[in-house]
C-alpha atoms as an extended CHARMM CRD file, in Angstrom:
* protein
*
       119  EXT
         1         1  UNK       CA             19.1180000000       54.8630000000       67.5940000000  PROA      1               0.0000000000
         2         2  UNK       CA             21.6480000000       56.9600000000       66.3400000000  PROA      2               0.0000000000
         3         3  UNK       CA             19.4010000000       60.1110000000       67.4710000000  PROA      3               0.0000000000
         4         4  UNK       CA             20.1130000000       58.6230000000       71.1990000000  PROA      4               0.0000000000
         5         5  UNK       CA             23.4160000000       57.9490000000       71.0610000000  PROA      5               0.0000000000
         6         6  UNK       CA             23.7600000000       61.9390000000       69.6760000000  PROA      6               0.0000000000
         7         7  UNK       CA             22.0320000000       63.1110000000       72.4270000000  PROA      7               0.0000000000
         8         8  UNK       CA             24.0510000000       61.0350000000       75.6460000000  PROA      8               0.0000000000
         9         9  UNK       CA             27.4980000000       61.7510000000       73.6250000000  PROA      9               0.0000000000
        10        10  UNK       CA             26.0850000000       65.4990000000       73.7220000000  PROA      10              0.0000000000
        11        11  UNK       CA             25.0000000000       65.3370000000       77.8170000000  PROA      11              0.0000000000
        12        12  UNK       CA             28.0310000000       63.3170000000       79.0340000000  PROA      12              0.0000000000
        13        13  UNK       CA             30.9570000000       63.8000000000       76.4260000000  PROA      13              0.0000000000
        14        14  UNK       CA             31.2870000000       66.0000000000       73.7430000000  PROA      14              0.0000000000
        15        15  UNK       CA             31.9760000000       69.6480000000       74.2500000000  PROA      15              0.0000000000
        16        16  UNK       CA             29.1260000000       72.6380000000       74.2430000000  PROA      16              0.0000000000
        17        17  UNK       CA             29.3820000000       73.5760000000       70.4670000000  PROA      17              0.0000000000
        18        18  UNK       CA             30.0480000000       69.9140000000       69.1330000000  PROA      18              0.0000000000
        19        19  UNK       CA             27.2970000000       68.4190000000       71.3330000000  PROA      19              0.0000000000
        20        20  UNK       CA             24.5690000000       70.2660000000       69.5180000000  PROA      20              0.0000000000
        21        21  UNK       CA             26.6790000000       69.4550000000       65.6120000000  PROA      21              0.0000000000
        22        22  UNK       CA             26.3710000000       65.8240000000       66.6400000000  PROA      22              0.0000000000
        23        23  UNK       CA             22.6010000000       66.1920000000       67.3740000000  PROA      23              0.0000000000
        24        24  UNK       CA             21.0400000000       67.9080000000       64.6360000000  PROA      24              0.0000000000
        25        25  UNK       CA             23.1810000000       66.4290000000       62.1740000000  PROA      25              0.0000000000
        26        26  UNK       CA             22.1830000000       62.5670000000       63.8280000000  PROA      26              0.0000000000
        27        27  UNK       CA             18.7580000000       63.9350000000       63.1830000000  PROA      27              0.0000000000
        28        28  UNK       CA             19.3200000000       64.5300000000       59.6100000000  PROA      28              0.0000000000
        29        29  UNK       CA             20.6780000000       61.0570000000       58.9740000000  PROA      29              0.0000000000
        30        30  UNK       CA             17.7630000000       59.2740000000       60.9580000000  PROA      30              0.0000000000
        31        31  UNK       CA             15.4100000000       61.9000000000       59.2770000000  PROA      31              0.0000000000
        32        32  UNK       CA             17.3220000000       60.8200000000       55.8390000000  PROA      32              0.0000000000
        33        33  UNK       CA             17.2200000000       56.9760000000       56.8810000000  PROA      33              0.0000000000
        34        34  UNK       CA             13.0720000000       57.1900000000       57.1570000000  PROA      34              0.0000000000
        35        35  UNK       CA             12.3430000000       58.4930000000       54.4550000000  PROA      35              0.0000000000
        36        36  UNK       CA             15.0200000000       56.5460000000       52.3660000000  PROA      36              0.0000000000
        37        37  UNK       CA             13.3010000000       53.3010000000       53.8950000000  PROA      37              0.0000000000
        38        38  UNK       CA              9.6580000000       54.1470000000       53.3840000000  PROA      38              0.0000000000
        39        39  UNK       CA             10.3770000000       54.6470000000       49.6670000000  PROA      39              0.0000000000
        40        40  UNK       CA             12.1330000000       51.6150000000       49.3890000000  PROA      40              0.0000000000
        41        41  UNK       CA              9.3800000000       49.8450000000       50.5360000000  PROA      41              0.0000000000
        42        42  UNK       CA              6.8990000000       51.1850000000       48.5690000000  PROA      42              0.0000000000
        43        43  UNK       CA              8.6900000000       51.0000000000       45.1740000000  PROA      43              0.0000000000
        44        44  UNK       CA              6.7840000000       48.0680000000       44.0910000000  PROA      44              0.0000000000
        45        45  UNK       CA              3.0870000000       46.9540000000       44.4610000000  PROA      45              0.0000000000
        46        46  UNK       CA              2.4850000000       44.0340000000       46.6480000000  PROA      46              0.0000000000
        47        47  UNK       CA              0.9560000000       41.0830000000       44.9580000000  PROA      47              0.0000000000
        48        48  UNK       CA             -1.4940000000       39.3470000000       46.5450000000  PROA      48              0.0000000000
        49        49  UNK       CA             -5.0210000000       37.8360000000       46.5490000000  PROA      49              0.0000000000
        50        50  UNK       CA             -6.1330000000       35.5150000000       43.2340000000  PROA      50              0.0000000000
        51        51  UNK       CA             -4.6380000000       37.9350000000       40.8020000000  PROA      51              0.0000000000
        52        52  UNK       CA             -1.0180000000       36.8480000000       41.7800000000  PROA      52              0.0000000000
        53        53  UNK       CA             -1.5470000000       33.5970000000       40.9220000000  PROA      53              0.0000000000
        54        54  UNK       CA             -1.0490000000       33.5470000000       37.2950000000  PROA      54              0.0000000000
        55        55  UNK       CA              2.1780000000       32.0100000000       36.1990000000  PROA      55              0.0000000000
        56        56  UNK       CA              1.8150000000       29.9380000000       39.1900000000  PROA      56              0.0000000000
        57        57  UNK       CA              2.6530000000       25.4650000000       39.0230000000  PROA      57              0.0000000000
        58        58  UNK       CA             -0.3660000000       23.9650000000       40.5190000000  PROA      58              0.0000000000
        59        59  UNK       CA             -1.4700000000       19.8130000000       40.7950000000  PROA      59              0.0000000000
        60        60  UNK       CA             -4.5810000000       18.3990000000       39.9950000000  PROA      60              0.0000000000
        61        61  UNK       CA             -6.8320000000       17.5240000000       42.8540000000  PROA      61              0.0000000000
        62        62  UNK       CA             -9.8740000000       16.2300000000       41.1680000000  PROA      62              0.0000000000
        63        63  UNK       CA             -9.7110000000       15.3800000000       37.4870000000  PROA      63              0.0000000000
        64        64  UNK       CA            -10.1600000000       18.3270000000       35.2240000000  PROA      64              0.0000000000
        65        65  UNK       CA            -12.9210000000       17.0360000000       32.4450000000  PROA      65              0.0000000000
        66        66  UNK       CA            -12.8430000000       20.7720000000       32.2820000000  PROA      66              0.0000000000
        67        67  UNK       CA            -13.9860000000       21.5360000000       35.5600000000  PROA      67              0.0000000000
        68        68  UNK       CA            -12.0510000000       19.8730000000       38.8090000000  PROA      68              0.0000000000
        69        69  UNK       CA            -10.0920000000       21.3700000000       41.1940000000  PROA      69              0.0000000000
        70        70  UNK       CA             -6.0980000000       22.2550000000       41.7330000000  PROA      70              0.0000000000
        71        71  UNK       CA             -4.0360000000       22.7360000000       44.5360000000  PROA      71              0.0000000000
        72        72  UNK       CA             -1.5590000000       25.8970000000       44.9960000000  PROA      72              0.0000000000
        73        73  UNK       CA              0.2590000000       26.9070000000       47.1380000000  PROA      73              0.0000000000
        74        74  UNK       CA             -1.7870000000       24.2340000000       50.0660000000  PROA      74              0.0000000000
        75        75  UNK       CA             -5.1530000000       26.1440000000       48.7050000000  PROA      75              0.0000000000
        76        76  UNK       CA             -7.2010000000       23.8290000000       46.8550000000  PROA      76              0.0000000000
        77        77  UNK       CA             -8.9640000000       25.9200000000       44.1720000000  PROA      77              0.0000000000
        78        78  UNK       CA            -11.6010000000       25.4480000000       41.2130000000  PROA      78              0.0000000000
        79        79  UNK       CA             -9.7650000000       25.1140000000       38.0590000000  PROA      79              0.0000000000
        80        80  UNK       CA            -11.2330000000       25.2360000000       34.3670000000  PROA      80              0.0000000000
        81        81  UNK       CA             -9.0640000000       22.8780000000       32.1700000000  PROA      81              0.0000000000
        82        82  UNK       CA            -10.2220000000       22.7910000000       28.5830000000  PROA      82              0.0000000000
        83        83  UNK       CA             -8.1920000000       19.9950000000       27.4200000000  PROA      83              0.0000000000
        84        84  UNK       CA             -8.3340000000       17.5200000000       30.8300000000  PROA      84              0.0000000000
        85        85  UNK       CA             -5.9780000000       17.0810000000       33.2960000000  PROA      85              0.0000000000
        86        86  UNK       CA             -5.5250000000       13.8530000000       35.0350000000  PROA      86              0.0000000000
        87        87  UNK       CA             -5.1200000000       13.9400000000       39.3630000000  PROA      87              0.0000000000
        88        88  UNK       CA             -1.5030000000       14.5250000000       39.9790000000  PROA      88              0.0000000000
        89        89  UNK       CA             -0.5800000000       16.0310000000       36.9340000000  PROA      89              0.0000000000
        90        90  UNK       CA              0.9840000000       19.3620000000       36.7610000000  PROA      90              0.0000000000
        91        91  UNK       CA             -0.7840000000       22.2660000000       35.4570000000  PROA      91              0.0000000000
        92        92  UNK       CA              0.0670000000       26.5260000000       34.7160000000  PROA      92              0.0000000000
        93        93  UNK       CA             -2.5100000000       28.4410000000       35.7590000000  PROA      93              0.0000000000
        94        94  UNK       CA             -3.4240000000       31.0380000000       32.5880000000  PROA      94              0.0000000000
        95        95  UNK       CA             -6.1740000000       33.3530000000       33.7850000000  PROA      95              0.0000000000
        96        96  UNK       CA             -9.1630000000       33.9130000000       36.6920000000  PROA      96              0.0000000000
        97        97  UNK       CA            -13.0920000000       33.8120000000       36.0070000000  PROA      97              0.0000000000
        98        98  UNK       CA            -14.3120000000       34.7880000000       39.3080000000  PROA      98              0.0000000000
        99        99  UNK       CA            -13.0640000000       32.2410000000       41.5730000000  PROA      99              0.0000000000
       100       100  UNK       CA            -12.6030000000       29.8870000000       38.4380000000  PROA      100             0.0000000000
       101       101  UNK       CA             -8.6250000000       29.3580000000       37.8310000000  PROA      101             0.0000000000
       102       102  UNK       CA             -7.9270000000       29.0770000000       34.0800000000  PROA      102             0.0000000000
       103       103  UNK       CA             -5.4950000000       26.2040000000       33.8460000000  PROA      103             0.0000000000
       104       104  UNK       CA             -3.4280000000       24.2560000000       30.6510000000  PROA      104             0.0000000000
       105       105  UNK       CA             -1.5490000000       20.8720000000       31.2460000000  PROA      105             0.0000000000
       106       106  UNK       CA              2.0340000000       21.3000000000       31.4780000000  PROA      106             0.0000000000
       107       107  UNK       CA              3.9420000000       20.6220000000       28.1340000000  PROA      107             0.0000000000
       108       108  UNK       CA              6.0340000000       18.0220000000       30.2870000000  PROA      108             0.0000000000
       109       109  UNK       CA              2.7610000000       15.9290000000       30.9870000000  PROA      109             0.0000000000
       110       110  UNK       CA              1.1520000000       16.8290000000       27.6820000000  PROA      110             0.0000000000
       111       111  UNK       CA              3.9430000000       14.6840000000       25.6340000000  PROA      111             0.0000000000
       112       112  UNK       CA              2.7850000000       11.4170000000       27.7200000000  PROA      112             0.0000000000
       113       113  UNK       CA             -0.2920000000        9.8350000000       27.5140000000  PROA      113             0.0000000000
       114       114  UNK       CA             -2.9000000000        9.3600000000       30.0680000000  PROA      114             0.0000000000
       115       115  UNK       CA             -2.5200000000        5.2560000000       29.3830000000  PROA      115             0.0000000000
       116       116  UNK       CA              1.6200000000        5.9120000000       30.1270000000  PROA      116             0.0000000000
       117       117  UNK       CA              1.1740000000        8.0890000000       33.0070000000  PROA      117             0.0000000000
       118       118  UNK       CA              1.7020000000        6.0010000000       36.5940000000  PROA      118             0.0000000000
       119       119  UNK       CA             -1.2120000000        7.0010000000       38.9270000000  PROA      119             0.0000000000
């Protein structure tokens, strides 16, 4: 944008020498901005796909009795839980075995018992 506006201040305003200063150096910045903005961008790798959701909160579906099924994120999932998890409970999601999530209770729900827990 600033490239454009170099070029009509150039045609319509500025004088013969300064005309062509405000050009290339408008082309420098916009050159400069680019580059500045692609590396910006790419300073970080994205995180996507199953990997990304370790660390993540997810809720019980199905009962876990170890094997049921979470939701995160609106995608319901298999889950693995080795020490049961109740529907509607909260779990952390630990690790990935295939398509498997690796979950653990929350230590929240873990201090209540099932028999205490409304449903």
């Amino acid at each position: 944008m600033t490239f454009i506006a170099a070029i009509l201040l150039a045609i319509f305003v500025l004088p013969s020498p300064w005309g062509l200063i405000a050009i290339v150096l408008s082309g420098i910045w916009e050159t400069g901005q680019t580059f500045a903005t692609i590396r910006w961008s790419q300073r970080r790798r994205a995180h996507i796909g199953a990997e990304a959701l370790v660390g993540a909160t997810a809720r019980v579906v199905e009962r876990c009795d170890p094997a049921g099924k979470v939701a995160v994120n609106g995608e319901i999932w298999n889950a693995r839980c080795e020490n049961g998890a109740e529907h509607g409970e909260s779990v952390q999601v630990r690790g990935l075995q295939g398509l498997t999530l690796v979950v653990e209770r929350d230590q929240a729900t873990v201090s209540a018992p099932a028999s205490h827990q409304r449903t």
